[in-house]
C-alpha positions in Angstrom: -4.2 10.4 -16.3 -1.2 10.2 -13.9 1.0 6.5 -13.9 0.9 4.7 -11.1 3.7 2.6 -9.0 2.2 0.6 -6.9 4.1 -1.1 -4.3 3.7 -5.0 -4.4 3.0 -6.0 -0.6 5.0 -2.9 0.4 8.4 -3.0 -0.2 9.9 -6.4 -0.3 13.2 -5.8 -0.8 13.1 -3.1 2.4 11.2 -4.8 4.7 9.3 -8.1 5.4 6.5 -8.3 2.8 2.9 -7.7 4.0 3.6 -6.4 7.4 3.2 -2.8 8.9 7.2 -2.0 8.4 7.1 -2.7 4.6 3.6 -0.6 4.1 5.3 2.0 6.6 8.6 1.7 4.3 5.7 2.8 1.0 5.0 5.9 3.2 9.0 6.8 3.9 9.5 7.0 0.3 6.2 8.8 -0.7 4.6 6.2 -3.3 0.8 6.4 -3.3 -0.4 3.1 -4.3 -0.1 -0.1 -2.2 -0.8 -3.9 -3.1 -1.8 -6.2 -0.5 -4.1 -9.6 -0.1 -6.1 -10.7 2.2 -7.2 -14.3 3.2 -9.3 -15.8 6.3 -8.5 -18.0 9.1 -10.4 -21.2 10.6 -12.5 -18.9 13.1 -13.4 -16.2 10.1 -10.5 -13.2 11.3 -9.6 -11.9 8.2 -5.4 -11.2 8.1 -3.1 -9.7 5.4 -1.2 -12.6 4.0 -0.3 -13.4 0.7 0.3 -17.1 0.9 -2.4 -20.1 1.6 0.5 -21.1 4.3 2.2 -19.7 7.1 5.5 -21.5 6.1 7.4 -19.0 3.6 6.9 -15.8 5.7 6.0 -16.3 9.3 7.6 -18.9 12.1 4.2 -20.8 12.1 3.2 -23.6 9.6 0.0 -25.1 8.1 -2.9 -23.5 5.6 -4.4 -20.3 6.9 -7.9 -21.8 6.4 -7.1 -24.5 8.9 -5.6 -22.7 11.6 -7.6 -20.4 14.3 -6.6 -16.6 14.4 -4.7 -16.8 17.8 -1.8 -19.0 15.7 -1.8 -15.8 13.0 -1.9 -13.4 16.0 1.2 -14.9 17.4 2.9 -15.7 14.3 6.4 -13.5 13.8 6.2 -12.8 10.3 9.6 -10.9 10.4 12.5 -12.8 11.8 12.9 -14.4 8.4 13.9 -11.5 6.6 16.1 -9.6 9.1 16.6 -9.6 12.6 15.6 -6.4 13.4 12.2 -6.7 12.3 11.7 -9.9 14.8 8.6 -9.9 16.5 6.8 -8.0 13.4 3.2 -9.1 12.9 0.7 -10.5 10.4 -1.6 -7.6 10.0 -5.2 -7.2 10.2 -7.7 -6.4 8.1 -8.5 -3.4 10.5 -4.8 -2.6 11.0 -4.7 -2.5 6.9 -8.0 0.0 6.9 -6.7 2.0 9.8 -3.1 2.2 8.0 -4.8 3.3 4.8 -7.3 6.0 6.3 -4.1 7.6 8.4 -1.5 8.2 5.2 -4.3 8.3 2.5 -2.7 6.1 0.9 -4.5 4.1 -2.1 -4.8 0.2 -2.6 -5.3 -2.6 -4.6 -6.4 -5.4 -2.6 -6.1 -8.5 -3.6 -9.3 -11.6 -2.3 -7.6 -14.8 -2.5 -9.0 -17.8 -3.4 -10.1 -19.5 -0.1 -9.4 -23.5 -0.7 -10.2 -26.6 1.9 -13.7 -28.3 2.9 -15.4 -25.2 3.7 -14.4 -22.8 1.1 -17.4 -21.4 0.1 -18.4 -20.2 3.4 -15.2 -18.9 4.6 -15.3 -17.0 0.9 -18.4 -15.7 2.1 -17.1 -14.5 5.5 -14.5 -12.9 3.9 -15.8 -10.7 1.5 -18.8 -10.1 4.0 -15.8 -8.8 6.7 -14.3 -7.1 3.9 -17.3 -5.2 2.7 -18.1 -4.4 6.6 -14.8 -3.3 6.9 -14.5 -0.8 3.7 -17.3 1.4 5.1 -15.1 2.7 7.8 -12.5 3.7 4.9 -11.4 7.2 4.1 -13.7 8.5 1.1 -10.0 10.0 -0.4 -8.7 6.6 -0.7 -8.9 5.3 -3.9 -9.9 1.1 -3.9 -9.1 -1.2 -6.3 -10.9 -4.7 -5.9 -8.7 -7.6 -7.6 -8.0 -11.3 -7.7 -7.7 -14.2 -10.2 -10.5 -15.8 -8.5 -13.7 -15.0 -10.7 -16.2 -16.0 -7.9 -14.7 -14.1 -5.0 -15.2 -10.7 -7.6 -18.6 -11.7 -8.3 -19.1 -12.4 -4.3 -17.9 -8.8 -3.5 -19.7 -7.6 -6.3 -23.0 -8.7 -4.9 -22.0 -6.6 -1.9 -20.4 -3.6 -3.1 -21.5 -3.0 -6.7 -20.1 0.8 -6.5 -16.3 -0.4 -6.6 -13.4 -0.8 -9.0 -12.4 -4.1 -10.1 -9.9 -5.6 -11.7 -9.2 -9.1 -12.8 -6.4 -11.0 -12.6 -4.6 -13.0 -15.5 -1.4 -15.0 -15.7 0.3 -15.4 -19.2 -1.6 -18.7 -19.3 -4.9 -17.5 -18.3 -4.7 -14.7 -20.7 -6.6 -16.7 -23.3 -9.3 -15.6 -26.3 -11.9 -15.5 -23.7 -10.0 -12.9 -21.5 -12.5 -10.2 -22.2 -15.3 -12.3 -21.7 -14.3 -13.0 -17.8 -13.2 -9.6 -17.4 -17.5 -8.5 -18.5 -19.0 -11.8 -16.4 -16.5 -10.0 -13.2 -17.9 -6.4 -13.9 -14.2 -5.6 -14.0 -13.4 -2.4 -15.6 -9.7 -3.0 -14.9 -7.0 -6.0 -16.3 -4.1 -6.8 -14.1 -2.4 -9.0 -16.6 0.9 -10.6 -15.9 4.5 -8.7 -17.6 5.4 -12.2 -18.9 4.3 -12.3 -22.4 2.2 -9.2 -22.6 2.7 -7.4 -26.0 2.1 -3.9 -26.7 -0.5 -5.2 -29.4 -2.6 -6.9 -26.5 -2.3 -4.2 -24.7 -3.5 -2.0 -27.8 -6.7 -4.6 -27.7 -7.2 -4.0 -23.7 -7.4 0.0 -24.4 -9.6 -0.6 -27.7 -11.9 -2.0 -25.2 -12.0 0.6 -22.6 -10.2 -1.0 -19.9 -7.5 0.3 -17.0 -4.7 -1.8 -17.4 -2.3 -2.1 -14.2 0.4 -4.9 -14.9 2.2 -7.2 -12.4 5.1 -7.8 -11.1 7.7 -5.2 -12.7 11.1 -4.9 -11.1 13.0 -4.1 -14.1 13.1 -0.4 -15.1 13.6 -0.4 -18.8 10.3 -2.6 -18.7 8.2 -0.2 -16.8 9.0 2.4 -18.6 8.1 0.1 -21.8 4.8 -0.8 -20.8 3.9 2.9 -19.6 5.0 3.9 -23.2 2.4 1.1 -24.2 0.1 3.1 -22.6 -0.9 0.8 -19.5 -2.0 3.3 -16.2 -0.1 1.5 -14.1 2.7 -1.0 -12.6 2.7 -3.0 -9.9 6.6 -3.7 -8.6 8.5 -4.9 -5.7 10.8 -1.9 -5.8 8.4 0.8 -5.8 11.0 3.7 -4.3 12.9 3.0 -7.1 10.4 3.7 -10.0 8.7 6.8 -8.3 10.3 8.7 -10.6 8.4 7.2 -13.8 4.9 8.6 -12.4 5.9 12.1 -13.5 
């Protein structure tokens, strides 16, 4: 099975991460694989952003579940990292979809968590947008599903029982009861977190069948550890550079 380097927003270190430029950037230097989050606005628009606030990477400020979608529309989520990308925008889900079915390229997207006093319905609204939104999607595009977030896999589940998933774990949620999550999510695929992961866990993730893709690698030597470990994949912020260990 062929390694994959999946680029971690885009590429970060290139161009402002989650915009148009930095997945345009993953195209420029031929990596297959992106990794990219959504999350929901006030009025239910569903935008690429990694944070639960505008503040690190866009001009605007406040949670994204308390702001309408005209803030996120007008937000310059470029300016901050160089000022030739000033003016670059927060993408949409259907600027991500069109993006993907244009350079066939594949990607893990990443449901986050939706916090504030109506959570649960904006959670719904997302993965409903979502799942609306992935039947216009290239059938040569290869998905993965992911978060951290237990109930917003079991909420896509419910909708679109036909796709990969993969579940999220930091070093402290990797606990004895890892496995157990990773069966109640009908994940078939563990994205556990470099920090702590041993090849002997690893040998216990592949004893049990699963597609392991590990996050966030930006040092060489340890990619090319963990892929002698035998995990399928990692996920890194400097994608162009570690092309080379998919062959």
């Amino acid at each position: 099975m062929d390694k994959k380097i999946i680029a971690h927003r885009g590429i970060p270190t290139l161009a402002p991460e989650n915009t148009m430029a930095s997945f345009n950037v993953v195209v420029n230097h031929e990596v297959n694989w992106i990794e990219t989050d959504l999350s929901i606005t006030k009025d239910e628009e569903v935008f690429v952003i990694h944070d639960d606030k505008l503040d690190r990477t866009t001009n605007q400020t406040g949670s994204i579940e308390t702001v309408n979608s005209s803030e996120v529309s007008n937000a310059d989520a470029g300016f901050w990292f160089a000022e030739r990308f000033r003016g670059e925008k927060v993408p949409t889900l259907d600027q991500l979809i069109d993006f993907l079915n244009i350079h066939k390229i594949n990607a893990n997207i990443e449901l986050k968590g939706v916090v504030g006093d109506n959570a649960n319905h904006l959670a719904d609204k997302l993965v409903e947008k979502f799942s609306k939104a992935l039947d216009r999607l290239d059938e040569h595009v290869e998905l993965i599903i992911s978060s951290f977030n237990p109930i917003m896999l079991e909420k896509m589940y419910k909708l679109k029982p036909n796709l990969k998933y993969a579940v999220l774990f930091s070093k402290s949620t990797l606990g004895d009861d890892w496995n157990l999550v990773m069966q109640a999510c009908h994940a078939k695929i563990v994205h556990p977190d470099s920090v702590g992961l041993t090849e002997n866990k690893v040998k216990r993730m592949k004893d049990y069948g699963y597609e392991i893709n590990v996050w966030t690698v930006d040092d060489i030597n340890r990619a090319q550890e963990l892929l002698s470990w035998g995990v399928d994949g990692v996920i890194t912020n400097i994608a162009d550079r570690m092309k080379f260990l998919e062959e």
